[in-house]
ChimeraX commands (.cxc) that place a marker at each C-alpha (Angstrom):
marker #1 position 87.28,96.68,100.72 radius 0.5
marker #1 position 84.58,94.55,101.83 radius 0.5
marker #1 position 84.02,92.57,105.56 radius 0.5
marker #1 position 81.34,89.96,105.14 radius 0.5
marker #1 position 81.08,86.39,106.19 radius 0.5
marker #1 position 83.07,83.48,103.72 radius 0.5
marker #1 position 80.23,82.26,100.85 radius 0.5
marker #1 position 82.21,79.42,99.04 radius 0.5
marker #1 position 84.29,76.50,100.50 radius 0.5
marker #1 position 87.29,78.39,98.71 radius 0.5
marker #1 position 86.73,81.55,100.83 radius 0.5
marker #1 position 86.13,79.32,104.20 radius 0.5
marker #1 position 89.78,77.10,103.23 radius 0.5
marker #1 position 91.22,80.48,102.99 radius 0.5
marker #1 position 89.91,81.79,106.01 radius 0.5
marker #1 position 91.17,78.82,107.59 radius 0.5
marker #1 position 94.23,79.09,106.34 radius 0.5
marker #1 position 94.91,82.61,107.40 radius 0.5
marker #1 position 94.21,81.85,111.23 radius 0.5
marker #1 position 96.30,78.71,111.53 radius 0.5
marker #1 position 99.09,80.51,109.32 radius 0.5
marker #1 position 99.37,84.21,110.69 radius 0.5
marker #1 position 98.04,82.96,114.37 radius 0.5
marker #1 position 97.83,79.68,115.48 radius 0.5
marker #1 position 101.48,78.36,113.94 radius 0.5
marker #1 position 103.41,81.63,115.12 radius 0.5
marker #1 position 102.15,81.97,118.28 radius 0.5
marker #1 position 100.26,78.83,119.65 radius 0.5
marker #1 position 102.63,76.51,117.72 radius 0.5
marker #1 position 104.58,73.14,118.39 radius 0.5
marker #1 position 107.30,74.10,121.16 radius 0.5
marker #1 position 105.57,77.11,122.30 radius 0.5
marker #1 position 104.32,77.43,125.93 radius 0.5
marker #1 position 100.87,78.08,124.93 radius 0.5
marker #1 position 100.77,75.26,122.03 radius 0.5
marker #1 position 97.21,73.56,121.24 radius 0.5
marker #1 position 96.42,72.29,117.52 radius 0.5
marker #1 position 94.44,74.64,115.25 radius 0.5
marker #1 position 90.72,73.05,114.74 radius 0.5
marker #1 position 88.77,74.56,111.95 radius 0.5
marker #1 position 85.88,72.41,112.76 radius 0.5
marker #1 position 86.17,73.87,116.37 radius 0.5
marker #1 position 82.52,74.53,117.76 radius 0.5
marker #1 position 82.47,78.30,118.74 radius 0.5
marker #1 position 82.48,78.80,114.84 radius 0.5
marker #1 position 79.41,78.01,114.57 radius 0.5
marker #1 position 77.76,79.51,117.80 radius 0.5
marker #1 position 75.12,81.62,115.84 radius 0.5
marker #1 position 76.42,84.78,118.31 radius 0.5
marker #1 position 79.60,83.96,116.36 radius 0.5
marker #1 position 80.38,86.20,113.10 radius 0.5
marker #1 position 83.39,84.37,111.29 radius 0.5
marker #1 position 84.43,87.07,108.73 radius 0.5
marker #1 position 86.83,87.54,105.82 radius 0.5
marker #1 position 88.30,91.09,105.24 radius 0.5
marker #1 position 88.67,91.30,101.14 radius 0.5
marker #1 position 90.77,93.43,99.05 radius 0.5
marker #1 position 90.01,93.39,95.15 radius 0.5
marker #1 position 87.65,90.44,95.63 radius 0.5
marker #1 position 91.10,88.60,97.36 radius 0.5
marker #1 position 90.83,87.19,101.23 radius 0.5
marker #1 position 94.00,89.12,103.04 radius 0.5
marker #1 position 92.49,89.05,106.55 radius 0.5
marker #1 position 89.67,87.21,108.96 radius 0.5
marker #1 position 88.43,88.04,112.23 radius 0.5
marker #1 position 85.85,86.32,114.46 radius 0.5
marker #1 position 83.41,88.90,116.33 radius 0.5
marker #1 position 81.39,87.06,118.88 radius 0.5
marker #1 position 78.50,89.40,119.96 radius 0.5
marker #1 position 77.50,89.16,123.67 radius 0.5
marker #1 position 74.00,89.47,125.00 radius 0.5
marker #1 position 75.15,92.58,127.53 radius 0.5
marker #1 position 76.63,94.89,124.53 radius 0.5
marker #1 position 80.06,93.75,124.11 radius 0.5
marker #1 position 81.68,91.98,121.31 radius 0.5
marker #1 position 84.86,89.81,121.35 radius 0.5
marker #1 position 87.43,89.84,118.26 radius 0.5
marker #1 position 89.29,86.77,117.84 radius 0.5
marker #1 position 91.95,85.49,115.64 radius 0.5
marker #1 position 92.15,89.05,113.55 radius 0.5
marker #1 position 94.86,88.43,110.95 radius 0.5
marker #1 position 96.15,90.36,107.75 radius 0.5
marker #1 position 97.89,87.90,105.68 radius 0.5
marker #1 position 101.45,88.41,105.72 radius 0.5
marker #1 position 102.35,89.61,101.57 radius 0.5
marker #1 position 99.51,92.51,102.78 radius 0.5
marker #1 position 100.52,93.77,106.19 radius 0.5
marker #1 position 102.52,96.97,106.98 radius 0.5
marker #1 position 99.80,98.93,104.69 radius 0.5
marker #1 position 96.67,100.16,106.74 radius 0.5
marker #1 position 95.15,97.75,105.52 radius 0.5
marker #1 position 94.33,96.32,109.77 radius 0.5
marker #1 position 93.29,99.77,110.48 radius 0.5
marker #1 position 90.72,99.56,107.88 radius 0.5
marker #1 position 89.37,96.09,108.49 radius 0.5
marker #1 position 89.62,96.93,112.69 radius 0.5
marker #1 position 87.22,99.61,111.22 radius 0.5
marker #1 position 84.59,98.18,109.97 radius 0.5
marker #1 position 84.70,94.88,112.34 radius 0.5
marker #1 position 83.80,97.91,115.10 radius 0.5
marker #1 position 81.07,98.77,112.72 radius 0.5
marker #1 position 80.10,95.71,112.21 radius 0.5
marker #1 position 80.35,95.24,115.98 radius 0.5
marker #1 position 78.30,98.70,116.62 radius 0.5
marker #1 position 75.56,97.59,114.01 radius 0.5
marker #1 position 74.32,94.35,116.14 radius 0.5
marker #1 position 74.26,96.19,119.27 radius 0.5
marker #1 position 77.81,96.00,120.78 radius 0.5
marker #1 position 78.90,99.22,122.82 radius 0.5
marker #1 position 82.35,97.65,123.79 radius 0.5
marker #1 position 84.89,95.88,121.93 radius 0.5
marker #1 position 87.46,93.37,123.68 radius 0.5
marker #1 position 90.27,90.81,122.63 radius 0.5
marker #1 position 93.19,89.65,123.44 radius 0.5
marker #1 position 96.21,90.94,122.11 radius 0.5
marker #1 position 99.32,89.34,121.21 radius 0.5
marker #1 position 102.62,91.73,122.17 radius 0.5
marker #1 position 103.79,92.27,119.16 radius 0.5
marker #1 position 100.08,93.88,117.98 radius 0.5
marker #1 position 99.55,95.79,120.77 radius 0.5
marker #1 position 100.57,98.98,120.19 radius 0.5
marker #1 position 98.49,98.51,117.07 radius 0.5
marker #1 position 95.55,98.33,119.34 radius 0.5
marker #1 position 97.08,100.72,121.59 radius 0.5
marker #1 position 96.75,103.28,118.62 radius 0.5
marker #1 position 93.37,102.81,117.81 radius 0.5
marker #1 position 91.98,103.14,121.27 radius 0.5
marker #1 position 92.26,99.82,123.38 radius 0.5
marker #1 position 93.25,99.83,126.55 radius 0.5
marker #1 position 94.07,96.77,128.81 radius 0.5
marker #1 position 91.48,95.89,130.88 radius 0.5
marker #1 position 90.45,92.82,132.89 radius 0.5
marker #1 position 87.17,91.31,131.45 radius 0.5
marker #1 position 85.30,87.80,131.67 radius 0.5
marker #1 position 86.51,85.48,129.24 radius 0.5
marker #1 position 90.13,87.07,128.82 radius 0.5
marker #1 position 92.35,84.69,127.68 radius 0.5
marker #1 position 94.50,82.72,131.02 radius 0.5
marker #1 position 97.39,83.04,128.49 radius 0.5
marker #1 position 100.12,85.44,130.65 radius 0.5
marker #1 position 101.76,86.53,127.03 radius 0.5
marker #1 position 98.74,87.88,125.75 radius 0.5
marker #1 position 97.35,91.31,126.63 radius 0.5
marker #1 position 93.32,91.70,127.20 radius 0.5
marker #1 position 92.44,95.36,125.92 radius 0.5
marker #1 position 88.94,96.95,125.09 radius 0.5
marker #1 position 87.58,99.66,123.65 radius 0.5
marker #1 position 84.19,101.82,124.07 radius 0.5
marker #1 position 82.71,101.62,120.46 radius 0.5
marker #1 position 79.68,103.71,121.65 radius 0.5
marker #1 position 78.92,106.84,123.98 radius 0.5
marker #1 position 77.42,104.60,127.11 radius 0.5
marker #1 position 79.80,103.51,129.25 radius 0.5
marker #1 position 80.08,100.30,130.20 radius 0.5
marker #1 position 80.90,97.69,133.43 radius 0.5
marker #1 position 82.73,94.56,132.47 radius 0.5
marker #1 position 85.38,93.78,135.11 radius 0.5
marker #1 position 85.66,90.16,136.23 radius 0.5
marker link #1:1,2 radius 0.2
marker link #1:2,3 radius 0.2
marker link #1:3,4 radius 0.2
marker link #1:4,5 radius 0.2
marker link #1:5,6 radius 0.2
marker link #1:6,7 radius 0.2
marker link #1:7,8 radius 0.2
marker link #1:8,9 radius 0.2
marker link #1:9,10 radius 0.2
marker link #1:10,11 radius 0.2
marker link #1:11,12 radius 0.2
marker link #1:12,13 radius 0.2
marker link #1:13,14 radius 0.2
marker link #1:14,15 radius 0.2
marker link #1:15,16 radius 0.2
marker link #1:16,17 radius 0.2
marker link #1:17,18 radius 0.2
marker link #1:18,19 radius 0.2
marker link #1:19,20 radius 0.2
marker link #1:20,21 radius 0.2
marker link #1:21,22 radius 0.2
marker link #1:22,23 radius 0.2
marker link #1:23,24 radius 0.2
marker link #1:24,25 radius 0.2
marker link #1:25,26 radius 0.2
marker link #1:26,27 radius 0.2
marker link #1:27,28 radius 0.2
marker link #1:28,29 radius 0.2
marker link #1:29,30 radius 0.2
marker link #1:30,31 radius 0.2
marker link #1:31,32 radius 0.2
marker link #1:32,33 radius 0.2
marker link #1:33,34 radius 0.2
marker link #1:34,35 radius 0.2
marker link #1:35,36 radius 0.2
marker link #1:36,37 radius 0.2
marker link #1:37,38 radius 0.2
marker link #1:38,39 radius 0.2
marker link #1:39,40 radius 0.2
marker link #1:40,41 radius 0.2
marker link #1:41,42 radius 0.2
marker link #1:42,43 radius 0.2
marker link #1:43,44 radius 0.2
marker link #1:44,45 radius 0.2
marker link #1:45,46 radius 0.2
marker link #1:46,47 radius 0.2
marker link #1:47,48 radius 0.2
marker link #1:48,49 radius 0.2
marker link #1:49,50 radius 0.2
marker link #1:50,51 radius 0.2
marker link #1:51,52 radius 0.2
marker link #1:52,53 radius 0.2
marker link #1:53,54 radius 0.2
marker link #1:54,55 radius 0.2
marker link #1:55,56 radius 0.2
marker link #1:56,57 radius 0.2
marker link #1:57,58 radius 0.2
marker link #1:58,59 radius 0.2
marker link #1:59,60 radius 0.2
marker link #1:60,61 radius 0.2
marker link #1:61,62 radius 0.2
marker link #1:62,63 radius 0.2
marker link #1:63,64 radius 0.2
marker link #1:64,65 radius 0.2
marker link #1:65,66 radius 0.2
marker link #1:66,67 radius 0.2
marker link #1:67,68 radius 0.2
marker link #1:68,69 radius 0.2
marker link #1:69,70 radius 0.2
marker link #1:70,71 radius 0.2
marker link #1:71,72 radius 0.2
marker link #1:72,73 radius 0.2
marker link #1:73,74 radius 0.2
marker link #1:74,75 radius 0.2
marker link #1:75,76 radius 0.2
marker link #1:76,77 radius 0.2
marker link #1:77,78 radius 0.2
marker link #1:78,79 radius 0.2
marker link #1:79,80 radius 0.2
marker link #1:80,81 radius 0.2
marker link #1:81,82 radius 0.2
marker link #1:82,83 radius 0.2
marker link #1:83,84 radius 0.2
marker link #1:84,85 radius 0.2
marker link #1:85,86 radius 0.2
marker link #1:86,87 radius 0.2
marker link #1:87,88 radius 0.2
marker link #1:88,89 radius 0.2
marker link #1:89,90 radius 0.2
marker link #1:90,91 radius 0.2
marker link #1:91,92 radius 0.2
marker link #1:92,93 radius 0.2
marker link #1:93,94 radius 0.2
marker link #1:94,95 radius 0.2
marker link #1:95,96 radius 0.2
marker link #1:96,97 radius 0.2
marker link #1:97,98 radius 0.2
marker link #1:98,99 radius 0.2
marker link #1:99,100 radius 0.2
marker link #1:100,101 radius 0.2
marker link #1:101,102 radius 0.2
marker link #1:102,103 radius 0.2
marker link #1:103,104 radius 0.2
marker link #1:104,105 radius 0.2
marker link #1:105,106 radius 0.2
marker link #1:106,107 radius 0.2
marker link #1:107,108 radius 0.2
marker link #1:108,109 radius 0.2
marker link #1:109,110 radius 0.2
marker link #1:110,111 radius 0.2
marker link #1:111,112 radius 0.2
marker link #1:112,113 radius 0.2
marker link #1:113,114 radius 0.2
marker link #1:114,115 radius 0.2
marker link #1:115,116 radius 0.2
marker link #1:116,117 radius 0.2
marker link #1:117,118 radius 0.2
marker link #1:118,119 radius 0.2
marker link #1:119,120 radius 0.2
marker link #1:120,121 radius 0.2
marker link #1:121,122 radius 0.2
marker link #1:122,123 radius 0.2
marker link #1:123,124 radius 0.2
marker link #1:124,125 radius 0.2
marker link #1:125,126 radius 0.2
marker link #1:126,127 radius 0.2
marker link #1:127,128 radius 0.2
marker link #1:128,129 radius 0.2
marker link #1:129,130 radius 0.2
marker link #1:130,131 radius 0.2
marker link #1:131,132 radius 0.2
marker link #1:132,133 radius 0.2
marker link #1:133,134 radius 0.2
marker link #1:134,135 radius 0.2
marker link #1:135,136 radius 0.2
marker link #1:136,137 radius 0.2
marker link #1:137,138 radius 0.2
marker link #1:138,139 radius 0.2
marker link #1:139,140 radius 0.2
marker link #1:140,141 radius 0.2
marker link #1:141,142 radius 0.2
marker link #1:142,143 radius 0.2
marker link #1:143,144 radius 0.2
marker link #1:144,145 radius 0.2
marker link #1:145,146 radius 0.2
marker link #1:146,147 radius 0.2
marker link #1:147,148 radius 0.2
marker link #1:148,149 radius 0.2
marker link #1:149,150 radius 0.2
marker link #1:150,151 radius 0.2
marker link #1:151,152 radius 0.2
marker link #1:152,153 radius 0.2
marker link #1:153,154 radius 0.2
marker link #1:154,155 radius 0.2
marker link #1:155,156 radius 0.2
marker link #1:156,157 radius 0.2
marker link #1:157,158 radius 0.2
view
Protein backbone atom coordinates (compact mmCIF):
# COMPACT_ATOMS: atom_id res chain seq x y z
CA UNK A 1 0.00 0.00 0.00
CA UNK A 2 1.46 3.18 -0.89
CA UNK A 3 0.05 7.13 -0.17
CA UNK A 4 1.96 9.51 -2.37
CA UNK A 5 0.92 12.36 -4.55
CA UNK A 6 -0.61 11.38 -8.44
CA UNK A 7 2.72 11.34 -11.03
CA UNK A 8 0.96 10.78 -14.47
CA UNK A 9 -2.16 12.50 -15.99
CA UNK A 10 -3.69 8.84 -15.72
CA UNK A 11 -3.23 8.79 -11.90
CA UNK A 12 -4.54 12.66 -11.59
CA UNK A 13 -7.96 11.57 -14.10
CA UNK A 14 -8.33 8.87 -11.64
CA UNK A 15 -7.99 10.82 -8.70
CA UNK A 16 -10.45 13.01 -10.14
CA UNK A 17 -12.62 10.62 -10.84
CA UNK A 18 -12.78 9.07 -7.44
CA UNK A 19 -13.81 12.47 -5.67
CA UNK A 20 -16.56 13.50 -8.08
CA UNK A 21 -17.76 9.69 -8.12
CA UNK A 22 -17.63 8.45 -4.36
CA UNK A 23 -18.16 12.30 -3.05
CA UNK A 24 -19.20 15.01 -4.97
CA UNK A 25 -22.18 13.03 -7.12
CA UNK A 26 -23.56 11.14 -3.90
CA UNK A 27 -23.56 13.72 -1.64
CA UNK A 28 -23.17 17.28 -3.22
CA UNK A 29 -25.10 16.17 -6.34
CA UNK A 30 -27.91 17.64 -8.68
CA UNK A 31 -31.16 17.80 -6.36
CA UNK A 32 -29.33 17.69 -3.20
CA UNK A 33 -29.53 20.60 -0.69
CA UNK A 34 -25.91 21.10 -0.62
CA UNK A 35 -25.40 20.71 -4.62
CA UNK A 36 -22.34 22.72 -6.28
CA UNK A 37 -20.52 21.20 -9.52
CA UNK A 38 -17.31 19.20 -8.95
CA UNK A 39 -14.19 21.42 -10.34
CA UNK A 40 -11.01 19.51 -10.76
CA UNK A 41 -9.27 22.58 -11.84
CA UNK A 42 -10.55 24.14 -8.50
CA UNK A 43 -7.68 26.39 -6.96
CA UNK A 44 -7.09 24.98 -3.38
CA UNK A 45 -5.49 21.99 -5.36
CA UNK A 46 -2.84 23.63 -6.01
CA UNK A 47 -2.24 25.78 -2.78
CA UNK A 48 1.37 24.43 -2.18
CA UNK A 49 0.04 23.79 1.76
CA UNK A 50 -2.25 21.45 -0.21
CA UNK A 51 -1.15 17.59 -0.46
CA UNK A 52 -3.58 16.00 -3.15
CA UNK A 53 -2.87 12.23 -2.61
CA UNK A 54 -3.78 8.86 -4.12
CA UNK A 55 -4.01 5.81 -1.73
CA UNK A 56 -2.71 2.68 -4.07
CA UNK A 57 -3.27 -0.92 -3.75
CA UNK A 58 -1.11 -3.26 -6.13
CA UNK A 59 0.09 -0.21 -8.07
CA UNK A 60 -4.08 0.47 -8.63
CA UNK A 61 -5.67 4.06 -7.37
CA UNK A 62 -8.72 2.81 -4.89
CA UNK A 63 -8.73 5.97 -2.73
CA UNK A 64 -7.59 9.94 -2.60
CA UNK A 65 -7.53 12.31 0.11
CA UNK A 66 -6.51 15.99 0.22
CA UNK A 67 -4.43 16.95 3.51
CA UNK A 68 -4.05 20.67 3.69
CA UNK A 69 -1.32 21.41 6.33
CA UNK A 70 -1.91 24.57 8.45
CA UNK A 71 0.78 26.90 9.67
CA UNK A 72 -0.46 26.40 13.61
CA UNK A 73 -0.07 22.35 13.55
CA UNK A 74 -3.25 21.15 12.23
CA UNK A 75 -4.04 19.46 9.06
CA UNK A 76 -7.42 19.28 7.22
CA UNK A 77 -8.52 15.95 5.24
CA UNK A 78 -10.76 16.54 2.47
CA UNK A 79 -12.60 14.53 0.00
CA UNK A 80 -11.11 10.99 1.54
CA UNK A 81 -12.69 8.30 -0.66
CA UNK A 82 -12.13 4.42 -1.14
CA UNK A 83 -13.50 3.57 -4.43
CA UNK A 84 -16.56 1.71 -4.15
CA UNK A 85 -15.47 -2.25 -5.77
CA UNK A 86 -12.70 -1.75 -2.61
CA UNK A 87 -14.61 -0.54 0.42
CA UNK A 88 -15.91 -2.69 3.34
CA UNK A 89 -12.14 -4.16 3.63
CA UNK A 90 -9.83 -2.01 5.98
CA UNK A 91 -8.59 -0.82 3.40
CA UNK A 92 -9.84 3.31 4.90
CA UNK A 93 -8.34 2.34 8.11
CA UNK A 94 -5.11 1.81 6.48
CA UNK A 95 -4.99 4.79 4.16
CA UNK A 96 -6.62 7.11 7.37
CA UNK A 97 -3.26 5.68 8.71
CA UNK A 98 -0.78 6.80 6.94
CA UNK A 99 -2.60 10.25 5.76
CA UNK A 100 -2.12 10.87 9.88
CA UNK A 101 1.44 9.97 9.23
CA UNK A 102 1.75 11.77 6.55
CA UNK A 103 -0.03 14.54 8.46
CA UNK A 104 2.40 13.97 11.68
CA UNK A 105 5.57 14.01 9.33
CA UNK A 106 5.07 17.87 8.13
CA UNK A 107 4.37 19.04 11.49
CA UNK A 108 0.58 18.59 12.10
CA UNK A 109 -0.38 17.72 15.83
CA UNK A 110 -4.22 17.71 15.02
CA UNK A 111 -6.20 16.26 12.38
CA UNK A 112 -9.76 17.73 11.33
CA UNK A 113 -12.49 17.16 8.55
CA UNK A 114 -15.68 17.05 7.98
CA UNK A 115 -17.55 14.04 8.06
CA UNK A 116 -20.37 12.91 6.10
CA UNK A 117 -23.09 10.75 8.43
CA UNK A 118 -22.86 7.83 6.98
CA UNK A 119 -18.70 7.78 7.70
CA UNK A 120 -18.83 8.89 10.93
CA UNK A 121 -18.75 6.24 13.06
CA UNK A 122 -15.82 5.27 10.89
CA UNK A 123 -14.11 8.28 12.26
CA UNK A 124 -15.75 7.82 15.45
CA UNK A 125 -13.69 4.46 15.69
CA UNK A 126 -10.49 5.69 14.97
CA UNK A 127 -10.50 8.54 17.40
CA UNK A 128 -12.36 11.74 16.04
CA UNK A 129 -14.45 13.49 17.94
CA UNK A 130 -16.79 16.40 16.85
CA UNK A 131 -15.49 19.50 17.53
CA UNK A 132 -16.09 23.08 16.38
CA UNK A 133 -12.98 24.41 14.45
CA UNK A 134 -12.26 27.37 11.88
CA UNK A 135 -12.96 26.43 8.52
CA UNK A 136 -15.65 23.62 9.35
CA UNK A 137 -17.77 23.16 6.68
CA UNK A 138 -21.44 25.61 7.05
CA UNK A 139 -22.97 22.37 5.64
CA UNK A 140 -25.64 21.29 8.72
CA UNK A 141 -25.46 17.43 7.31
CA UNK A 142 -21.95 17.14 7.74
CA UNK A 143 -20.22 16.46 11.06
CA UNK A 144 -16.74 18.46 11.89
CA UNK A 145 -14.58 15.92 14.05
CA UNK A 146 -10.76 16.03 14.97
CA UNK A 147 -8.33 14.12 16.30
CA UNK A 148 -4.95 14.74 18.42
CA UNK A 149 -2.30 13.01 16.14
CA UNK A 150 0.46 14.04 18.65
CA UNK A 151 1.00 14.25 22.58
CA UNK A 152 0.59 18.36 22.78
CA UNK A 153 -2.61 19.38 23.11
CA UNK A 154 -4.00 21.71 21.14
CA UNK A 155 -6.61 25.04 21.00
CA UNK A 156 -8.63 25.30 17.84
CA UNK A 157 -12.20 26.38 18.71
CA UNK A 158 -13.75 29.05 16.51
Amino acid sequence: MVLRPPRSLGEWTRYHDIRKRCIFNKYHGKGSAHYFKYDPGYRDERDPANHPLIFLADGVVIGTIRIDVRPEGRAVFRLVAIDTPWQGQGLGTIMLEMAENYARARGAGVVCLNSVPDAYSFYARHGFNPARWDGRTRNETEIPVMKQITSEPMQLAA
